[in-house]
N, C-alpha and C positions, 0 to 999 in steps of 0.2 A: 667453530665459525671464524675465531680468529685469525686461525690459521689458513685458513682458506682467503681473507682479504688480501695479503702479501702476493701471491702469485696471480693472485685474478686482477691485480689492479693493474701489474707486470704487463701482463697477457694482453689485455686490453688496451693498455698504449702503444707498447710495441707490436703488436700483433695488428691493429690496426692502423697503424702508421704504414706499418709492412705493404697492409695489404691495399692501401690509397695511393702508396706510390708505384707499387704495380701496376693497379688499373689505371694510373695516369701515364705512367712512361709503355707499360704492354701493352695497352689496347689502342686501336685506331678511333680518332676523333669521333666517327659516326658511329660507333659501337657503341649499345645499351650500357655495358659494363663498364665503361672509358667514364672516370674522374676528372670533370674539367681541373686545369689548373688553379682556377682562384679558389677552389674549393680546398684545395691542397692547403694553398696561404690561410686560408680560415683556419683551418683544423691546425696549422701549425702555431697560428696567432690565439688560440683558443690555448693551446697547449703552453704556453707559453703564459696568459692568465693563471694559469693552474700552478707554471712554478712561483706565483706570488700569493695567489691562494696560502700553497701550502708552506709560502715564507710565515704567510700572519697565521698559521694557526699552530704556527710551532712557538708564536710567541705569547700567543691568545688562549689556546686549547691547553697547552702543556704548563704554562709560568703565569698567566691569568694578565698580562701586559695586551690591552686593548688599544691597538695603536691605528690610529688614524692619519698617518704620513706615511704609510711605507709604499705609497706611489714615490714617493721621492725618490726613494733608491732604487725603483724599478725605471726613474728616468731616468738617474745618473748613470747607472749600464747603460740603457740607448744611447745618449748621450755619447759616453764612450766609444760605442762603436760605431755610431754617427759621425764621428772626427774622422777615423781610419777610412769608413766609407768615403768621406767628401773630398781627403787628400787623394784615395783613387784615381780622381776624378781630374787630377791636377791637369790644365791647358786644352781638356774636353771640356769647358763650358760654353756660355754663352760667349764671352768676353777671351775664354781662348788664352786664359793669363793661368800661370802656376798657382794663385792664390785661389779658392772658393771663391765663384762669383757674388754671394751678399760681403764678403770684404773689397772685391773690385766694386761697387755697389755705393761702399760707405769710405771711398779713398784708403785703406788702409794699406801701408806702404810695404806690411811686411808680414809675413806669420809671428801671431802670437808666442811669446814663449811658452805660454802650456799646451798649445799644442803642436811641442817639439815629442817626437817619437813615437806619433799616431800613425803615422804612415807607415807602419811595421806590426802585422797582426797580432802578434806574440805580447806586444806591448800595451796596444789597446785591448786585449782580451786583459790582461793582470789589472788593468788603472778599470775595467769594469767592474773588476772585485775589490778592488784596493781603495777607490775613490768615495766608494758606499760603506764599504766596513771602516775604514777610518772616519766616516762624518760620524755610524754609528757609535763607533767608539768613543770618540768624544763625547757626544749627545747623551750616550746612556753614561756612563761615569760622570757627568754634571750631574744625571736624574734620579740617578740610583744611590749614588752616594748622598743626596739631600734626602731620598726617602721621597720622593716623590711618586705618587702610585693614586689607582683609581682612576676620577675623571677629571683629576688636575694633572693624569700623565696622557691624556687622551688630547686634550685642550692642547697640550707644546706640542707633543708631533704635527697636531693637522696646523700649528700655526709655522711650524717648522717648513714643510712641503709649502705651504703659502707664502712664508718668506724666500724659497728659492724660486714661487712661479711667476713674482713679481721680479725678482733679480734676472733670470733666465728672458723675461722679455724685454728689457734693455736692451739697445744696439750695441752698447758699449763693452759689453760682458763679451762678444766675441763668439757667439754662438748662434747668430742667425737671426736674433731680434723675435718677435709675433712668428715672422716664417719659419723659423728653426732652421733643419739640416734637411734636405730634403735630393730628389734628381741625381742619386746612388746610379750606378752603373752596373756595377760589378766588386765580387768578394772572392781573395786570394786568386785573382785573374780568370774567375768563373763569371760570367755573364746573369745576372739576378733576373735577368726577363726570361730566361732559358726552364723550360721543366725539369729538366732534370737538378739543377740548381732549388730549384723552389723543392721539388720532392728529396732533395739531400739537404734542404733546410729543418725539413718536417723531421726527417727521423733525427739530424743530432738532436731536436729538442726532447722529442720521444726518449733517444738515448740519455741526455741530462735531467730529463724531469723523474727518469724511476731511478736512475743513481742518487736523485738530491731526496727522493723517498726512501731509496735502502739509508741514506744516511740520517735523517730524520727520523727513521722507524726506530735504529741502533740505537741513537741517542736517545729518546724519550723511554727506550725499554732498559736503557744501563741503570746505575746506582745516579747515575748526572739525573739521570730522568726522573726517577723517582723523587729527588729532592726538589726539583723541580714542580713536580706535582704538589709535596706538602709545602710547596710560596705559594701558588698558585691557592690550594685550599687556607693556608694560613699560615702568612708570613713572619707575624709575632713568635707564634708558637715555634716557628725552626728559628727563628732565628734565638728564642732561648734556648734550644737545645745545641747550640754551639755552632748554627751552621749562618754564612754570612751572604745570607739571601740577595743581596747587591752584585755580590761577582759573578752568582747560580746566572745570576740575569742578562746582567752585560754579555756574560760569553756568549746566552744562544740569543739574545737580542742583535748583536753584531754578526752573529754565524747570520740570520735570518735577512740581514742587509745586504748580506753577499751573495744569498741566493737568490734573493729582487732584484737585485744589479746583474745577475746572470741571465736572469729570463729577460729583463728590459735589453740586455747586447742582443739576444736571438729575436725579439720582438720586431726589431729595427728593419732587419733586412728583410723582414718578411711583409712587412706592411709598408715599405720606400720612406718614410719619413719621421724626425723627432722632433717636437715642438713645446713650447713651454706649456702647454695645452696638460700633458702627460702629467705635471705636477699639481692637478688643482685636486681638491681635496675631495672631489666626490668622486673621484679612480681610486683611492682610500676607503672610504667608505663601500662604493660598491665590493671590494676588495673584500672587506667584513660580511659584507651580507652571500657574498659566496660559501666563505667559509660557515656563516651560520645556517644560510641552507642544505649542504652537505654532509654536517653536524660535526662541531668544534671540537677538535681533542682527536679527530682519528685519521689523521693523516689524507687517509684514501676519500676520505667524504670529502674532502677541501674540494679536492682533483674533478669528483665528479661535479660539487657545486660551481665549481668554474666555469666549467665544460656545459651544464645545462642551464644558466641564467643567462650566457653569451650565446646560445643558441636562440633563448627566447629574446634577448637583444636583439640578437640578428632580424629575426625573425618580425616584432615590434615595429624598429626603426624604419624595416622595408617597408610593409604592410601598412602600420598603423603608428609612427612616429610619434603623433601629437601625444598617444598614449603613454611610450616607454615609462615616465616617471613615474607613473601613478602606478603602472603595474609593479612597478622595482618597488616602490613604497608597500603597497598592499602585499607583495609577497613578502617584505618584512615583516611586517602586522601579523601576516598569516602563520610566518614559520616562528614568529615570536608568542602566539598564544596558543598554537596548536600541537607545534613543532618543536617543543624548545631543545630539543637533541639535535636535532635534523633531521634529514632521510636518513642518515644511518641510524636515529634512534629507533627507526621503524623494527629494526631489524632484532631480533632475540636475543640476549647474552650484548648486546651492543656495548663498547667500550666509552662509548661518550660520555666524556666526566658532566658529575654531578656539582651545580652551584655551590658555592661554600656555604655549610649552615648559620652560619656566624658572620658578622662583618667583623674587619679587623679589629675597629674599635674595639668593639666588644670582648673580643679574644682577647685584647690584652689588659682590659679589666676585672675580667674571669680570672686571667692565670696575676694581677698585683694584688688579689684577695686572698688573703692567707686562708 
């Protein structure tokens, strides 16, 4: 059965990516079979939760680090290519000036220095990755190295994302104030209103989201992985056996910010706008409850639990809005006392690690008792 997740999870993004932008660019408007285009944007904005999904379950499922911020680094990609996008745009605003109209807006005499070499895609694709894994690095080498773990390393992150959602709404930060980045035109001189643009959005992310899978799956199945696994079940205990559970962590804690910051760049242009909205802490949260409905620990379940609570959002928000929260709450509830694997637990032979028997305390009272 294991062997079988790997090519079926393959199959079914790409294969269905495939076949949405077929029926949206092959078939005529009035045809049964014809995929309108916003459906396309959904499926690629869904697919795109999925690569943040399966950012936090490589840090949650595999190294036992429950983070509640890593909306943050799926804003700071958007972000990122929210700049590229809006210098596009330069002398097509309203105002008809080189600068983005919210700095024509707010007198601003000149472009920022940091967003000096956004206007060149190559550039703002690296500072999507570059921008997220350098804060992570930092971040976790303060956290890691003080030994900080549990639900006093859950507490910094979501205060973390909430110390940039109040900074990102400043005027003064240069980034759009409440309104954000928004009124994108067009990516590498393709037109973003155009179908075939939108259905060549859907599959690069199809294409990035099973490569950031083969790389995820690689790593959790190496000797990295495995030690990885025994921090996650007990951190004490490896780290007397010689291993220095703080670096295991930093590495895939920072790999895991760059792949948030990858899907946040593709999220961008498929949805027209980034706003400090992106950073508040319960896109984090939701974020967890994806992965824990999917079931924690196996990669492929993140992807689907993304893909089916953002349906049932969808689906809520349209319908029955005043509901959304209560249901997202109750399917917590639900998949926490019934669920506690996920959907993939359902499944026989299922890979979904089991809880640590032990708290750490105690493991390292057991092993200072001669």
């Amino acid at each position: 059965m294991r062997g079988i997740a790997t090519p079926a999870t393959l199959l079914l993004v790409l294969g269905g990516a495939l076949l949405l932008a077929g029926l949206n660019l092959g078939t005529a408007a009035g045809s049964a079979l014809h995929v309108p285009t916003y459906v396309v944007s959904l499926v690629g904005k869904y697919l795109c939760f999925a690569i943040l999904a399966l950012a936090v379950d490589l840090v949650w499922g595999f190294a036992g680090i429950l983070s509640l911020g890593h909306a943050a680094f799926f804003a700071l990609g958007g972000y990122a290519m929210g700049m590229y996008l809006m210098l596009q745009i330069a002398g097509r605003g309203q105002y008809g000036a080189a600068l983005p109209d919210f700095m024509v807006f707010l007198n601003w005499q000149s472009l920022p220095w940091y967003w000096y070499g956004f206007g060149q895609f190559p550039f703002a694709a690296l500072m999507a990755m570059l921008v997220p894994g350098l804060l992570a690095l930092v971040f976790g080498w303060l956290a890691f190295r003080s030994r900080v773990t549990g639900v006093y390393l859950s507490i910094i992150t979501q205060a973390l994302t909430y110390a940039l959602l109040l900074a990102f709404f400043r005027n003064d930060m240069g980034f759009g104030g409440n309104n954000g980045l928004t009124d994108f035109k067009e990516i590498l001189g393709a037109p973003l209103s155009s179908d075939g643009t939108r259905s060549g959005l859907l599959l690069v992310t199809a294409a990035l989201l099973c490569a950031l899978y083969l790389l995820a799956r690689w790593l959790t199945r190496s000797r990295f992985g495995k030690v990885l696994i025994a921090v996650r079940d007990s951190e004490s205990r490896t780290r007397f056996l010689g291993y220095r559970p703080e670096s295991y962590k930093l590495v895939v804690w920072t790999l895991s910010a760059v792949m948030a910051g990858l899907g946040g760049a593709l999220y961008v242009p498929q949805v027209g706008i980034i706003n400090p909205g992106e950073f508040a802490p319960a896109n984090s949260i939701e974020a967890v409850i994806w992965v824990a409905v999917g079931g924690r620990g196996t990669l492929h379940g993140a992807i689907l639990g993304a893909v089916l609570v953002n349906l049932a959002k969808t689906y809520f928000t349209g319908q029955l809005p005043e509901l959304w929260l209560f249901a997202l709450g109750g399917l917590f509830i639900a998949v926490t006392l019934f669920l506690p694997r996920g959907i993939m637990g359902l499944r026989p032979g299922s890979p979904v690690p089991k809880p640590p028997v032990v708290s750490e305390e105690s493991a390292v009272s057991r092993e200072a008792t001669p």
